[in-house]
Structure formats: structure tokens, C-alpha cells
PLY file of the C-alpha trace (Angstrom):
ply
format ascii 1.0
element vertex 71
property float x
property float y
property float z
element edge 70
property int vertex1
property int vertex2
end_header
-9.69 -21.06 46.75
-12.03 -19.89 43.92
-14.21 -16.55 43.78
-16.87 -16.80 46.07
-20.66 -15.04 45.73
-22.64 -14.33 48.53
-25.96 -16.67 48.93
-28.99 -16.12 50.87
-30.57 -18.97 52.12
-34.19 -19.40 53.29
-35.57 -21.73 55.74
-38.53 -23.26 55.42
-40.66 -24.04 58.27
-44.45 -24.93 58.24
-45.06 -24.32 54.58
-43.57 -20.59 55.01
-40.44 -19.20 54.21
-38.53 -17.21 56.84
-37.23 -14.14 55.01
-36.56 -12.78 58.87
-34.43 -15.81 59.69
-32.50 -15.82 56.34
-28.63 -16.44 56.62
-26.29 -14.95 54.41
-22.82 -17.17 53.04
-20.57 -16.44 51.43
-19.76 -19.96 49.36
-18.78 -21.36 45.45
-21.87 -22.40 44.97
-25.62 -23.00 46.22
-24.74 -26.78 46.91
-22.09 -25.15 49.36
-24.15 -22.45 50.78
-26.89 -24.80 51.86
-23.93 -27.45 53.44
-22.87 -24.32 55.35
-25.39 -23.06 57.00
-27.42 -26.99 57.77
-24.10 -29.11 58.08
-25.98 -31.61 55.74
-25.88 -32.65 52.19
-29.17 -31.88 50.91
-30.68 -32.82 47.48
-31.74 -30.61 45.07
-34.50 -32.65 43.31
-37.01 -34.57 45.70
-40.83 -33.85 46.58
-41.87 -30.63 46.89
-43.72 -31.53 50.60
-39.82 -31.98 51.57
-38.25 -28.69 50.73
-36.06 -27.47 53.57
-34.52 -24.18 52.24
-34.02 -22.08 49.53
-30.74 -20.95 48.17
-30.39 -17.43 46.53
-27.23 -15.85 44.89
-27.85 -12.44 45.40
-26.17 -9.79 42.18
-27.62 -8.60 39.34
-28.65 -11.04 36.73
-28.63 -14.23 39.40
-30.12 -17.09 38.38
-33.50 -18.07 40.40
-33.34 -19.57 43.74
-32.18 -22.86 44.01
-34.46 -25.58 46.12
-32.93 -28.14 48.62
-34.55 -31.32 49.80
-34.20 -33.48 52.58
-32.42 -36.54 52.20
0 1
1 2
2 3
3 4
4 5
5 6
6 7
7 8
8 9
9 10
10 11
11 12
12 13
13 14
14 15
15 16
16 17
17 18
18 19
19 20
20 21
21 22
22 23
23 24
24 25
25 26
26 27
27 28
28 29
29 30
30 31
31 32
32 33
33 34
34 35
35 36
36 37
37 38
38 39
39 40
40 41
41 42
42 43
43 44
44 45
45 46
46 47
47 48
48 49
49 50
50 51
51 52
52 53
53 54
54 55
55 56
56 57
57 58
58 59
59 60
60 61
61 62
62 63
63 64
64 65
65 66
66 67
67 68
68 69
69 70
């Protein structure tokens, strides 16, 4: 098993994101985090009407959030 970060990830649910409803994972990367906590493969390039969730890696110096799409 290789080092792990811990991800927040955002739903998305009638155009708002649910900071209240976030889940935090603990994963390899944001491809994994998302997979973890929908139990789909989501893609991270689509149409922006589609976005599902948001996937943070929370630290100092993270990158910016990552979007997922549904399939």
C-alpha cells in the first residue's frame, strides 16, 4: 500500500455545493477518493452542467480541487 492523503469531497446537488455534507477519505489519489465515497468511476473532463462532486486534497500547498463528471 502507498502513502495515502486525506481528500475532501463535495457533493453537488442543485447547482450548490454541500460543504455540510462533505466526506472526508483517506485515498492515493482524487480518482480514488471520488470511487470511494460514490462506488462509481467518474470522469474528470465532461460538461460542466454534469459535475457531481468535487475532490479536495486537503495540506498545505494542495493542488486545486479536482472536478468529477458523470459518466
Amino acid at each position: 500500500m502507498g502513502i495515502m492523503d486525506i481528500y475532501e469531497v463535495e457533493l453537488c446537488r442543485d447547482g450548490h455545493w454541500e460543504q455540510q455534507d462533505a466526506r472526508f477519505v483517506a485515498a492515493r489519489d482524487a480518482d480514488e477518493a471520488a470511487y470511494k465515497v460514490t462506488g462509481e468511476h467518474l470522469q474528470s473532463e465532461g460538461e460542466r452542467r454534469k459535475v457531481r462532486l468535487r475532490v479536495r486534497r486537503l495540506g498545505s500547498g494542495s493542488p486545486p480541487p479536482k472536478l468529477f463528471y458523470a459518466a
